[in-house]
N, C-alpha and C positions, 0 to 999 in steps of 0.2 A: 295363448301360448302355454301350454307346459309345462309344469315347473319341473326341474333335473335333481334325481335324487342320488345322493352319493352315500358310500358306508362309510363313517366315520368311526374310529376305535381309540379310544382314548386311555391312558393309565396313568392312575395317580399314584403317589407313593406320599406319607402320611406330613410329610415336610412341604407340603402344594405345591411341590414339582410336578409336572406334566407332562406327558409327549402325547402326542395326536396325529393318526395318519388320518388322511380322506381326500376323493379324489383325485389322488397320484402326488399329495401337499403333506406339509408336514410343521409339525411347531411343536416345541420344548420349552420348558421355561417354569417361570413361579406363575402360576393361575392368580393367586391371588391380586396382584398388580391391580391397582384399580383402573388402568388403562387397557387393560387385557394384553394379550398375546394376539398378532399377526400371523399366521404361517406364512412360509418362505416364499411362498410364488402370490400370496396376499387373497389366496380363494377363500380363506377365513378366518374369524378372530374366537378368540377362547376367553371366558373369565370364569372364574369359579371361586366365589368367596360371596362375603356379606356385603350388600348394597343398601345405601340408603335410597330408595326407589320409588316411591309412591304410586306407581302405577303396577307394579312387582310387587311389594308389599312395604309397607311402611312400619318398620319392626319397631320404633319410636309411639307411633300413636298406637302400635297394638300393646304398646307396654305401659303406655298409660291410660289407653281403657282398661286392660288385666288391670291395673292398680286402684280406678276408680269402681269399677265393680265389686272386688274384694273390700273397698272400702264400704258401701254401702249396704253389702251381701253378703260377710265374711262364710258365710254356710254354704255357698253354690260351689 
C-alpha cells in the first residue's frame, strides 16, 4: 500500500502557540503541551517542545556525559 502524502504548514508565533493546516485539517493551540495537540477532524497530532525521550534523545544523559567528559578532559 502507498503511503498518502499531505502538505502540512504550520506557524509559530514565539509564545508556542501554533496553527497547522494539512490535508483539509486543522489545529491551534500551545505546541508545547506534553500531550500535544489533535487537529479537528483527529487526521493529526502536533507537539513541539522539549521531551524527555530516550529513544529521540535523552537530553539528561547527554548532559551528564558533557559533564563527565569535561570533567576528565577539561581541554576538549
Amino acid at each position: 500500500m502507498a503511503a498518502m502524502e499531505s502538505l502540512v504548514i504550520c506557524k509559530f508565533a514565539p509564545n508556542q502557540r501554533v496553527q497547522c493546516w494539512g490535508g483539509g485539517d486543522y489545529v491551534e493551540g500551545d505546541a508545547s503541551q506534553e500531550a500535544g495537540l489533535t487537529s479537528r477532524m483527529g487526521k493529526f497530532k502536533l507537539f513541539a517542545g522539549l521531551r524527555n525521550d530516550p529513544f529521540f534523545f535523552n537530553l539528561a544523559g547527554f548532559a551528564k556525559v558533557a559533564a563527565d567528559v569535561a570533567a576528565v578532559a577539561p581541554m576538549l
